[in-house]
N, C-alpha and C positions, 0 to 999 in steps of 0.2 A: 418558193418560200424556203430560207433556210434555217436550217437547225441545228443546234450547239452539239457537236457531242464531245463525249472525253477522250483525247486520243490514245490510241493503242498504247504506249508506253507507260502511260501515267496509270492505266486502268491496268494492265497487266501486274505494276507493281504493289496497287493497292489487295490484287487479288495475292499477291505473293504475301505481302504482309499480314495479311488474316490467315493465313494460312499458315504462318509461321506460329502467329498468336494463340491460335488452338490448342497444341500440345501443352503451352504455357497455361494456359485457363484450368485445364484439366487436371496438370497436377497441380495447381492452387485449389480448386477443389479440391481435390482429395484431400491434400491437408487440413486445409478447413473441416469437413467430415473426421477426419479421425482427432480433429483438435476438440469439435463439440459432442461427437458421440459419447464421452461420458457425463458433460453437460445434462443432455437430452435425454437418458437413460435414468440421471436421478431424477431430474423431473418427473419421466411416466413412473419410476419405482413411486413416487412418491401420494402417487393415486391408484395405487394399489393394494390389495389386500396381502392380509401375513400370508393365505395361503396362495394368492396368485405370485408371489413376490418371490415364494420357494419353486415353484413350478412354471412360472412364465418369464423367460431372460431376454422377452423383446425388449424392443423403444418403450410400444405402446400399451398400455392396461387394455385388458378384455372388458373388464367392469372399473368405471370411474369409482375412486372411494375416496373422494372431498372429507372423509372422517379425519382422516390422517392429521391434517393440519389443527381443526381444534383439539381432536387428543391431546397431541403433541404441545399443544399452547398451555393446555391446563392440567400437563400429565403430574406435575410434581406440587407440592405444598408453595411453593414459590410460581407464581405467572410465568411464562416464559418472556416476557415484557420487561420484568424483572432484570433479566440475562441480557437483554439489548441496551435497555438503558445502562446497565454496567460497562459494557462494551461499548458504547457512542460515548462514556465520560470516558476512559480509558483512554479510547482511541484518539477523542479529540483532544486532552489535554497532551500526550504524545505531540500530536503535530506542534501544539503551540510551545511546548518544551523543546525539540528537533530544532524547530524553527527559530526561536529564540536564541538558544544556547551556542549551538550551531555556527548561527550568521556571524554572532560577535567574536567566538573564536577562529571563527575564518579569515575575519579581517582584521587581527590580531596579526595572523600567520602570512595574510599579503599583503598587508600596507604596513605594517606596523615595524617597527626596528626594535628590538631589543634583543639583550643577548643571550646565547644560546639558541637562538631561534630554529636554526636548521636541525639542532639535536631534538628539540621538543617535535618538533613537524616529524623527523626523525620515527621518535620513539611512537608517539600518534598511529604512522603508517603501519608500523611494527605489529598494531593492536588486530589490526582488520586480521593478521595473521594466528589471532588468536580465536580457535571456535568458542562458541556461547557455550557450548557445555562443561567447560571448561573454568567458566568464569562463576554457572551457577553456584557451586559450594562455597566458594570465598562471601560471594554476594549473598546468600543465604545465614552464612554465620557473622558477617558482619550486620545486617539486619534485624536478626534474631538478638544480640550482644546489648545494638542500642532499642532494643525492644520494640521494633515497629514492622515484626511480623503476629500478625493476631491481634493486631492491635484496634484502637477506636477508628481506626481509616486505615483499615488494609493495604490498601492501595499505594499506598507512599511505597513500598519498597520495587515495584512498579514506575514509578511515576519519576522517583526522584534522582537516577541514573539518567534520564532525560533529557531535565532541566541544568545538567551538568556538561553538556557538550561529552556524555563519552560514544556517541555516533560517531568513529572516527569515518565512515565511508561520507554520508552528509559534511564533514568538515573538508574531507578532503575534496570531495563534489563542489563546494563554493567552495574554496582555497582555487581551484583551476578556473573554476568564473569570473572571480574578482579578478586573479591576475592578466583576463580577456581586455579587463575592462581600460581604456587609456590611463596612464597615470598624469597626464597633461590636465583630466580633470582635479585630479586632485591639487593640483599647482593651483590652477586658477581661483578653486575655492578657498586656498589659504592664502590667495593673494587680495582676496575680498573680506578676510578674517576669518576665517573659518579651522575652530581648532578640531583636534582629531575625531571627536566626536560628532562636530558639524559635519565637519566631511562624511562620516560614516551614514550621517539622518539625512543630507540633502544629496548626496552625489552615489553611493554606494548602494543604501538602501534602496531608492527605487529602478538603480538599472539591476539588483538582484532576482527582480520577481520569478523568471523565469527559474533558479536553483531555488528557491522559493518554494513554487508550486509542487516540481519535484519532489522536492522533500516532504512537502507533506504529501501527497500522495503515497509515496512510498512510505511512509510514515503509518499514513492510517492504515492502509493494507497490507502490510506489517503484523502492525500489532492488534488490528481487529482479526487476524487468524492466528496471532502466536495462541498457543497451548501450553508447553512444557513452561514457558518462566510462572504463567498465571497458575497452572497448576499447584506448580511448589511453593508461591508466596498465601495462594488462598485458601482457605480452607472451612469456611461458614457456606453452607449452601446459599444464601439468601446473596452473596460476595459474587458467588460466580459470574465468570463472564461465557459467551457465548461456545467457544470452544471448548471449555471446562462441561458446559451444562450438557452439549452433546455427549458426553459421556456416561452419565446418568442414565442416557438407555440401555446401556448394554451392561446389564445383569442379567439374573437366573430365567426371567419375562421377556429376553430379547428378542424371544422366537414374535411375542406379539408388540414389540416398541418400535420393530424395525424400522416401518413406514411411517408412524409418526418422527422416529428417528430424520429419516431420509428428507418428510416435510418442514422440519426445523432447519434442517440444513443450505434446503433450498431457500427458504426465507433470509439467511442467518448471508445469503449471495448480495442477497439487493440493497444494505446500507454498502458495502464495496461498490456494486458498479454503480449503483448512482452516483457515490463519491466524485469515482474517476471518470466517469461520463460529464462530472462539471466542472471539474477543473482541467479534463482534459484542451477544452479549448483555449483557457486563457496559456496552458502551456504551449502549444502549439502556434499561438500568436504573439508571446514570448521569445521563442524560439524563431520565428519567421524575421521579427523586427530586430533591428542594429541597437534600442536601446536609445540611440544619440539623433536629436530633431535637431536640425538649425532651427 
């Protein structure tokens, strides 16, 4: 009776290859380890007590303290629900302003001809070169001038740099997409009638999705953790959004806020990765496909 086996060569190599694989696994572990050890660390700080929290710098809590979290929730005259839904308006009208603003100035800057254009794209790129902290004091006193800081909707001085395309890294992000894209389409749909705008709604817009998604992703997780701008324009507690409120714990009481602190913050994780855990796939399938079906 005979029987298959793998010959010497073929089995020698697959032994060489796992072999080789090992060292590889191991330091991806490890990165992985020192990439979630602070991950995992706020977590357990965050079911722990003020006193174990000064005295025990493991992973794990000695004693579970589930307290942390509803303190935390109802430590201030304001909900902490409050803070989130500021920060989910925030965040999402962001993406739809990024995305919006964005796309049309993008394909202004790849399809479109007028003059001056390379100066303007130019001057645009110039900006990425300028830091945010740099920008806040102009953007602060011209806000304050037209009176829409402190105002009946805080949030405009927020919101409305936005809906203005001044993202230049998202502009320039689709400005190199679009020009991916064949301009052969573009012929064809002006050969069917199709003025710049049509082209823009049937040929451009939906092979964009993929810089799209992007954007808002980075969009939302962005400015669901910026701090320092929402800081400076906000200033009613009832306003704040969720990185502004985490700071409210740390006054003269910090010694006993920490943990509700550390429960807020772990909460304050899960509107981001849910985010990007759902649009991650459409960008990745985005990304995979050419865009163009016969």
């Amino acid at each position: 009776m005979a029987t298959s086996t793998m010959p010497p060569p073929v089995a020698a190599g697959r032994r060489r290859a796992h072999s080789r694989s090992w060292p590889r696994l191991i330091v991806l572990l490890a990165i992985v380890a020192v990439v979630l050890y602070p991950l995992i660390w706020m977590i357990g700080t965050s079911f722990k007590s003020p006193q174990e929290i000064v005295n025990n710098i493991g992973l794990l809590p000695r004693t579970f303290t589930p307290g942390n979290y509803t303190d935390g929730w109802g430590n201030f005259d304001v909900s902490f629900a409050r803070f989130f839904a500021n920060s989910a308006m925030v965040s999402l009208l962001t993406v739809v302003g990024n995305g919006v603003s964005c796309l049309l100035a993008a394909y202004a800057f790849a399809r479109l001809r007028f003059r001056l254009r390379g100066l303007w794209f130019a001057v645009m790129i110039g900006t990425l070169l300028l830091p945010g902290h740099v920008l806040i004091v102009p953007q602060y006193i011209l806000f304050r001038t037209l009176g829409l800081v402190g105002g009946e909707w805080p949030y405009l001085p927020l919101l409305i740099p936005q809906f203005l395309a001044t993202e230049a890294f998202f502009v320039f992000l689709m400005v190199q997409f679009m020009r991916g894209i064949p301009r052969e389409l573009d012929e064809a749909a002006r050969i069917d009638g199709a003025n710049a705008f049509g082209i823009f709604r049937h040929v451009i817009l939906p092979l964009s999705r993929p810089a799209l998604v992007t954007t808002a992703i980075f969009s939302f997780i962005w400015t669901w953790n910026d701090f320092f701008r929402q800081l400076v324009f906000l200033s009613n507690l009832s306003d704040y959004t969720v990185p502004v409120a985490l700071t409210l714990f740390i006054d003269s009481t910090s010694q006993s806020a920490v943990g509700p602190m550390f429960a807020m913050a772990v909460l304050s994780l899960l509107p981001v990765f849910v985010f990007f855990v759902a649009f991650q796939r459409m960008l990745v399938e985005g990304i995979n496909t050419s865009g163009l079906k016969g």
